[in-house]
PDB file of N, CA, C and O in Angstrom:
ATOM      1  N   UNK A   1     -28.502 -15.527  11.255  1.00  0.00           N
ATOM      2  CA  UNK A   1     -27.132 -15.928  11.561  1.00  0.00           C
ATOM      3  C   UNK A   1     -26.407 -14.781  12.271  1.00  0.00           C
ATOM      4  O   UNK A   1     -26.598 -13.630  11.880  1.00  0.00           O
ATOM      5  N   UNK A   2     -25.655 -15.016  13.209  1.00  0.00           N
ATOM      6  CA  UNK A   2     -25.445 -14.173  14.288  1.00  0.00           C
ATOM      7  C   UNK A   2     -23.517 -13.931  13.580  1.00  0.00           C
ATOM      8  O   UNK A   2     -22.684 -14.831  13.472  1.00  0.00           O
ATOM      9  N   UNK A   3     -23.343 -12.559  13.249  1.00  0.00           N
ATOM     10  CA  UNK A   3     -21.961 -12.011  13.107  1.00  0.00           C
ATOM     11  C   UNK A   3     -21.036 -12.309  14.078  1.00  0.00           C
ATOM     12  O   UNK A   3     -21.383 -11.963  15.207  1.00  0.00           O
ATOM     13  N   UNK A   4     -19.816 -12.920  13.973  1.00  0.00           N
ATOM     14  CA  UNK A   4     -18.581 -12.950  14.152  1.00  0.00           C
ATOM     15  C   UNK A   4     -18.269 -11.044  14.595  1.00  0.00           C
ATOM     16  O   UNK A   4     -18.541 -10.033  13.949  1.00  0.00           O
ATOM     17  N   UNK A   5     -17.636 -11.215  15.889  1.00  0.00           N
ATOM     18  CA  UNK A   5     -17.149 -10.093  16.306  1.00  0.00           C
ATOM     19  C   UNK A   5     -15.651  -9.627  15.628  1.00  0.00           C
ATOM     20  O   UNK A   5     -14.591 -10.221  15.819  1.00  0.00           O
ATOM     21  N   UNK A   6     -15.810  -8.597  14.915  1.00  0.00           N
ATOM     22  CA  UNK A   6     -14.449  -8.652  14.453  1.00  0.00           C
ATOM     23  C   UNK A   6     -13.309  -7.915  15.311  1.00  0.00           C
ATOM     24  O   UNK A   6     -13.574  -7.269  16.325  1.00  0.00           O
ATOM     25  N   UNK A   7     -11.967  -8.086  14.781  1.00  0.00           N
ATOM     26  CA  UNK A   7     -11.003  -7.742  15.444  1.00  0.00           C
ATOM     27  C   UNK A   7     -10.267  -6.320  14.998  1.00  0.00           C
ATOM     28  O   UNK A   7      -9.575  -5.981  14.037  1.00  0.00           O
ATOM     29  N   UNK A   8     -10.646  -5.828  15.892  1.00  0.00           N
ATOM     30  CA  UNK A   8     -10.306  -3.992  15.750  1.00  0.00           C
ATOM     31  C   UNK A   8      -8.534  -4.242  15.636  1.00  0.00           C
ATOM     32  O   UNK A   8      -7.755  -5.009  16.201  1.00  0.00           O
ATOM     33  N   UNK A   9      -8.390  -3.188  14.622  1.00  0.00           N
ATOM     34  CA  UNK A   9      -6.738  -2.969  14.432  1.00  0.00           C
ATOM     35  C   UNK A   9      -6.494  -1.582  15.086  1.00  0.00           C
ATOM     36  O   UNK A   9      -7.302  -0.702  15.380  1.00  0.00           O
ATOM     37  N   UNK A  10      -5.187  -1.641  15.223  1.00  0.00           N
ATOM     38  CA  UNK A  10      -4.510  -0.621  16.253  1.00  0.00           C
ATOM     39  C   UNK A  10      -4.344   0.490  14.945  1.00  0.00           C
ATOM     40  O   UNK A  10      -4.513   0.112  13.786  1.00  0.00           O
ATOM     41  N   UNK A  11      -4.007   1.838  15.274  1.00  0.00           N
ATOM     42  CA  UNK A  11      -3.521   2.657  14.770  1.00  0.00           C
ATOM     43  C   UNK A  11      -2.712   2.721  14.184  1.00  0.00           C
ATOM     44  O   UNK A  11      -2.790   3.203  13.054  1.00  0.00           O
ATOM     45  N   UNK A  12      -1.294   2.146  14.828  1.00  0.00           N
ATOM     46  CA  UNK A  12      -0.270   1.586  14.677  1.00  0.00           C
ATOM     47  C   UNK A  12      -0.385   0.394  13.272  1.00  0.00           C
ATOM     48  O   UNK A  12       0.171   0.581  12.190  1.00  0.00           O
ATOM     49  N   UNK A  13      -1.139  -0.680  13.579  1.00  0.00           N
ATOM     50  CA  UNK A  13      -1.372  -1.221  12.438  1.00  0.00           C
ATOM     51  C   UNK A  13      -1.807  -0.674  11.268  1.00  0.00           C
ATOM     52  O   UNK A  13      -1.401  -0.910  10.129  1.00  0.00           O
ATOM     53  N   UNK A  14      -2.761   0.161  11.670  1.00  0.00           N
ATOM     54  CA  UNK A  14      -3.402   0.084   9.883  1.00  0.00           C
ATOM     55  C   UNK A  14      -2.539   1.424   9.649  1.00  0.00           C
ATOM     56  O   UNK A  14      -3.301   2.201   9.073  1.00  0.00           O
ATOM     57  N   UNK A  15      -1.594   1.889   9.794  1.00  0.00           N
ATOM     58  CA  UNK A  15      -0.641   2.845   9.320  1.00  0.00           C
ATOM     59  C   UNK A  15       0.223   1.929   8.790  1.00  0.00           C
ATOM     60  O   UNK A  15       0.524   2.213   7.630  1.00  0.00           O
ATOM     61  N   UNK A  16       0.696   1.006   9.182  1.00  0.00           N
ATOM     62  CA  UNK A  16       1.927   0.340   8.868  1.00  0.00           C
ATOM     63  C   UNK A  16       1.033  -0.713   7.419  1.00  0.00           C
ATOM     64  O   UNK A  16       1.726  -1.151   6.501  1.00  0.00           O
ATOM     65  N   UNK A  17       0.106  -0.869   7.441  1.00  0.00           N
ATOM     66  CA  UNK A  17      -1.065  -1.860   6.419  1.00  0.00           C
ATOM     67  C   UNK A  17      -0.815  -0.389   5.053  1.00  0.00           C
ATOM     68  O   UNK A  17      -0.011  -0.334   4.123  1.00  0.00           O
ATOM     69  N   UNK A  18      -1.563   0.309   5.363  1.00  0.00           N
ATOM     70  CA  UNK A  18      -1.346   1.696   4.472  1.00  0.00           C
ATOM     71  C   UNK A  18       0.045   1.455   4.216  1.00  0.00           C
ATOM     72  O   UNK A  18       0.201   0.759   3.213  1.00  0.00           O
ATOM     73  N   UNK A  19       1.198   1.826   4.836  1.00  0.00           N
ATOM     74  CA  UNK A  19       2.720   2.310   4.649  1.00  0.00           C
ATOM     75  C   UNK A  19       3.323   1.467   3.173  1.00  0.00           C
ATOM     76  O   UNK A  19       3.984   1.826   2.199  1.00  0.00           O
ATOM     77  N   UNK A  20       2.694   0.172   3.620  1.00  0.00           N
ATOM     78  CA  UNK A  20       3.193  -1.408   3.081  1.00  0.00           C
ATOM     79  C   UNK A  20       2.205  -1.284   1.701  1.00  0.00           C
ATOM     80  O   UNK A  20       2.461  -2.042   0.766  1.00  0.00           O
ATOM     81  N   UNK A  21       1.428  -0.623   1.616  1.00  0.00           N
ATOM     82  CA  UNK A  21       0.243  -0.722   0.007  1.00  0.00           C
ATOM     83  C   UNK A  21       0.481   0.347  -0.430  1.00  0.00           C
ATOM     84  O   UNK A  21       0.227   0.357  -1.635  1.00  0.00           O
ATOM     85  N   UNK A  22       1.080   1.883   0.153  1.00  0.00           N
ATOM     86  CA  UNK A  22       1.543   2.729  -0.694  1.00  0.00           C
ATOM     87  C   UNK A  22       2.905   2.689  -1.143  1.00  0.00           C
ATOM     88  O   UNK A  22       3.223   3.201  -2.216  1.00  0.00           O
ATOM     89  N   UNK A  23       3.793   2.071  -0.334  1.00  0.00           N
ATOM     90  CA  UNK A  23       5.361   1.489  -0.666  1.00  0.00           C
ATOM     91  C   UNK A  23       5.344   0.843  -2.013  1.00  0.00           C
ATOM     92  O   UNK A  23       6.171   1.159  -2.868  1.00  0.00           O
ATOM     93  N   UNK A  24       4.076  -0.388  -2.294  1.00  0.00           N
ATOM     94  CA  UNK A  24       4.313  -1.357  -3.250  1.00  0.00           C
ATOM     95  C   UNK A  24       3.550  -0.650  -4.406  1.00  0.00           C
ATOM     96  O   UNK A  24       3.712  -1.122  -5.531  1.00  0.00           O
ATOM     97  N   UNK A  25       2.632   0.569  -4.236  1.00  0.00           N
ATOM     98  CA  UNK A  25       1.896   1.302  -5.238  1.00  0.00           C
ATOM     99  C   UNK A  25       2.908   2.441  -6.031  1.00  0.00           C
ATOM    100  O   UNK A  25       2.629   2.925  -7.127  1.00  0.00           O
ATOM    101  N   UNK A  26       3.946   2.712  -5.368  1.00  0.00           N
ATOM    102  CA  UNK A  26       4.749   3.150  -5.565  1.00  0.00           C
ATOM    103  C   UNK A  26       5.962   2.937  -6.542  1.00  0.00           C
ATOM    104  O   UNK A  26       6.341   3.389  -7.622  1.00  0.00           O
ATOM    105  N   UNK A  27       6.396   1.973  -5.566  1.00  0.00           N
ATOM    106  CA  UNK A  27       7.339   0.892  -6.695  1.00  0.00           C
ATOM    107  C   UNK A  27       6.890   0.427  -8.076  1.00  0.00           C
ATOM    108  O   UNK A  27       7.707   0.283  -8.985  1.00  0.00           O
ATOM    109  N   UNK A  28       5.619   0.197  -8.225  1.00  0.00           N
ATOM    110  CA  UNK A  28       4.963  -0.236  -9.062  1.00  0.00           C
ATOM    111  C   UNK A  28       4.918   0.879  -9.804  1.00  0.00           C
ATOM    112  O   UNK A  28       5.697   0.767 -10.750  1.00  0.00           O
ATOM    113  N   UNK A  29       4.265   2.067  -9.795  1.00  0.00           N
ATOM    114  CA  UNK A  29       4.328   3.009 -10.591  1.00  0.00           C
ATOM    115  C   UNK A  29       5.818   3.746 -11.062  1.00  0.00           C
ATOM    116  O   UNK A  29       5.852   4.510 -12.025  1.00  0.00           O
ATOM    117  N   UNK A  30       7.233   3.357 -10.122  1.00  0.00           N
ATOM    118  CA  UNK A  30       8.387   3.561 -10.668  1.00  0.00           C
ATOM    119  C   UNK A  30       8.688   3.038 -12.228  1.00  0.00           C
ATOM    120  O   UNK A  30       8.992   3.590 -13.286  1.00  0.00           O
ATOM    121  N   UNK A  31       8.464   1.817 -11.833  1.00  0.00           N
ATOM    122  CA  UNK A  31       8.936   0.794 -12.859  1.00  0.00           C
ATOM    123  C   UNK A  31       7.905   0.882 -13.490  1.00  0.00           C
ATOM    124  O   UNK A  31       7.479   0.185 -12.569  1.00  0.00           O
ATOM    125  N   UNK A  32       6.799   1.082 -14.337  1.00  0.00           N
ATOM    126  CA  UNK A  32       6.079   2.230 -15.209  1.00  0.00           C
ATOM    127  C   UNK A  32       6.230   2.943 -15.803  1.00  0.00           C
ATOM    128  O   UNK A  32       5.877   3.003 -16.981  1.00  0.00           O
ATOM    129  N   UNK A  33       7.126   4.160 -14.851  1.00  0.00           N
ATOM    130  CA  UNK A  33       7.574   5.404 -15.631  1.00  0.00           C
ATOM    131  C   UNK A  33       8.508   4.758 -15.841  1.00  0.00           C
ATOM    132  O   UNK A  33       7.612   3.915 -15.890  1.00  0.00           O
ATOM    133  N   UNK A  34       9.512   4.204 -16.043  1.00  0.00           N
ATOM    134  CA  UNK A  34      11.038   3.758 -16.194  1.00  0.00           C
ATOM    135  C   UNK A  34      10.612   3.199 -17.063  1.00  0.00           C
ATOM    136  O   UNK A  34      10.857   3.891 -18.051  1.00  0.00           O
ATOM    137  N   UNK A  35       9.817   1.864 -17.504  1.00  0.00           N
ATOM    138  CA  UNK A  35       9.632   1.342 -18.854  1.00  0.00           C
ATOM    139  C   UNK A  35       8.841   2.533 -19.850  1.00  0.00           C
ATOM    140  O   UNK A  35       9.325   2.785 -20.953  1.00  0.00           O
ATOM    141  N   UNK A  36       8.293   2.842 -19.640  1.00  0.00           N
ATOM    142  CA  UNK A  36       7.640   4.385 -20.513  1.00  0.00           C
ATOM    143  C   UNK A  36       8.832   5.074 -20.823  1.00  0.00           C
ATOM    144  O   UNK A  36       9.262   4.874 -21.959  1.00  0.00           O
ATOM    145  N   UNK A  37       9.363   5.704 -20.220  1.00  0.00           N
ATOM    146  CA  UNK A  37      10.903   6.531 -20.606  1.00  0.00           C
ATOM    147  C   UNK A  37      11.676   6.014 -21.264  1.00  0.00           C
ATOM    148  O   UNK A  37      12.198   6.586 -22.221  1.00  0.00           O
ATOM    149  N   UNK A  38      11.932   4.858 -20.935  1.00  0.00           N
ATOM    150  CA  UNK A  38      12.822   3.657 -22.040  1.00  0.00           C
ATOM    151  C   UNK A  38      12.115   3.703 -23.334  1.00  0.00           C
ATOM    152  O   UNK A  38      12.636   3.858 -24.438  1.00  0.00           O
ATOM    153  N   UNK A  39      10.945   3.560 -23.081  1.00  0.00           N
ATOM    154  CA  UNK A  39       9.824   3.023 -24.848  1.00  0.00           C
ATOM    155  C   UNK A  39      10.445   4.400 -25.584  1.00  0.00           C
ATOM    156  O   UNK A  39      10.994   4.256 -26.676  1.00  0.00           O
ATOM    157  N   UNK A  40      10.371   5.517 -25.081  1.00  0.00           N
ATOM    158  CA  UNK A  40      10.318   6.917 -25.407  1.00  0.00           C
ATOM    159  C   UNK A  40      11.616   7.033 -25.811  1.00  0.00           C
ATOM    160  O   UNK A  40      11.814   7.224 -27.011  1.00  0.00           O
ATOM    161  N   UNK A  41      12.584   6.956 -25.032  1.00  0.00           N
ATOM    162  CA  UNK A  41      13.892   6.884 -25.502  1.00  0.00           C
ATOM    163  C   UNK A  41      14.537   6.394 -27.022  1.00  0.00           C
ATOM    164  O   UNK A  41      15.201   6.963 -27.888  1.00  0.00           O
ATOM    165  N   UNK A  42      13.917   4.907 -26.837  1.00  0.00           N
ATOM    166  CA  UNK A  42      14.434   4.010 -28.265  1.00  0.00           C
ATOM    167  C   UNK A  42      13.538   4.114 -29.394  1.00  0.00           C
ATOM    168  O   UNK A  42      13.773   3.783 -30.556  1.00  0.00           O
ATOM    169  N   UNK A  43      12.313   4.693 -28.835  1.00  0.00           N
ATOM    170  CA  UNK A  43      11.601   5.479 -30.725  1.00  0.00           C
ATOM    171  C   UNK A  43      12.657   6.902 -30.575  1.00  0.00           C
ATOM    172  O   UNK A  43      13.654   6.873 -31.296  1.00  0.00           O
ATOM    173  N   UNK A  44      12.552   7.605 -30.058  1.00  0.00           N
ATOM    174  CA  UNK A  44      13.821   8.751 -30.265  1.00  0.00           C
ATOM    175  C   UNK A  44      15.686   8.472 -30.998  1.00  0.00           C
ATOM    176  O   UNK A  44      16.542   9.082 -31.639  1.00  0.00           O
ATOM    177  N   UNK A  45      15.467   7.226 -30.387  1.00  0.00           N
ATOM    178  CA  UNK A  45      17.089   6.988 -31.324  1.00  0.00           C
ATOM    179  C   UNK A  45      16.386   6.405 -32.588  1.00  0.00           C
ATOM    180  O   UNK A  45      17.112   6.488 -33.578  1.00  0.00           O
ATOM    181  N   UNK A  46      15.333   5.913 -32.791  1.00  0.00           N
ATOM    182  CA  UNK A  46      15.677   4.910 -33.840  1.00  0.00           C
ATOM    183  C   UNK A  46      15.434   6.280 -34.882  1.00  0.00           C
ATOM    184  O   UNK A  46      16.032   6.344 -35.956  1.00  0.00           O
ATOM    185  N   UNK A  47      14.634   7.188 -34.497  1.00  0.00           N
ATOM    186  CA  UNK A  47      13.931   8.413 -35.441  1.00  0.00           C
ATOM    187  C   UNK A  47      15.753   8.777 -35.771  1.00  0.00           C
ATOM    188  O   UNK A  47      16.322   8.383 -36.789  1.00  0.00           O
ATOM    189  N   UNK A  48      16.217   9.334 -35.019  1.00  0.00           N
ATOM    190  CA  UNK A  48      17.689   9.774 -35.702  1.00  0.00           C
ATOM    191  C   UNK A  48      18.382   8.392 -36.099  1.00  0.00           C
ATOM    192  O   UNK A  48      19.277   8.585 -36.922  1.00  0.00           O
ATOM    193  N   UNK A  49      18.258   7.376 -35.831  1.00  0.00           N
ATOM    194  CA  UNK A  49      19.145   6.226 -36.603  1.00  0.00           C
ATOM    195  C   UNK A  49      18.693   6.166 -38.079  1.00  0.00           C
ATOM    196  O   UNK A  49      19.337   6.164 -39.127  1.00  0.00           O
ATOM    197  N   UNK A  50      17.095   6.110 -37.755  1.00  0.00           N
ATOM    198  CA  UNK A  50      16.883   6.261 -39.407  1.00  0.00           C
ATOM    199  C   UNK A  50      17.034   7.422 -40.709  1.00  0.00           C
ATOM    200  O   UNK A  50      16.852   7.233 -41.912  1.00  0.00           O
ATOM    201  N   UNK A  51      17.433   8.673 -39.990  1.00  0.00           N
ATOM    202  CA  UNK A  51      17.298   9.925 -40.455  1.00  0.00           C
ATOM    203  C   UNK A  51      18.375   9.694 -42.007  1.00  0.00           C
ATOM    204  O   UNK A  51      18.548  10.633 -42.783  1.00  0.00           O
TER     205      UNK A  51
END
């Protein structure tokens, strides 16, 4: 079976393909640390609420 020629991407593209998957890898790992810091936070109050 004879391969399909594929279609070469520009420079331009696969920077902007990258830009767009480290943007959303990013965001994603924000909101991560932000729920982690929160978890961390409210065992820290509850330790002095219960004191």
């Amino acid at each position: 079976m004879e391969t399909l020629p594929t279609k070469a991407i520009t420079k331009g593209e696969l920077n902007s393909r990258n830009d767009k998957t480290a943007a959303a890898r990013y965001s994603k790992r924000r909101d991560i640390d932000q729920r982690l810091a929160d978890r961390a936070l409210r065992h820290q109050l509850r330790e002095v609420w219960d004191e």
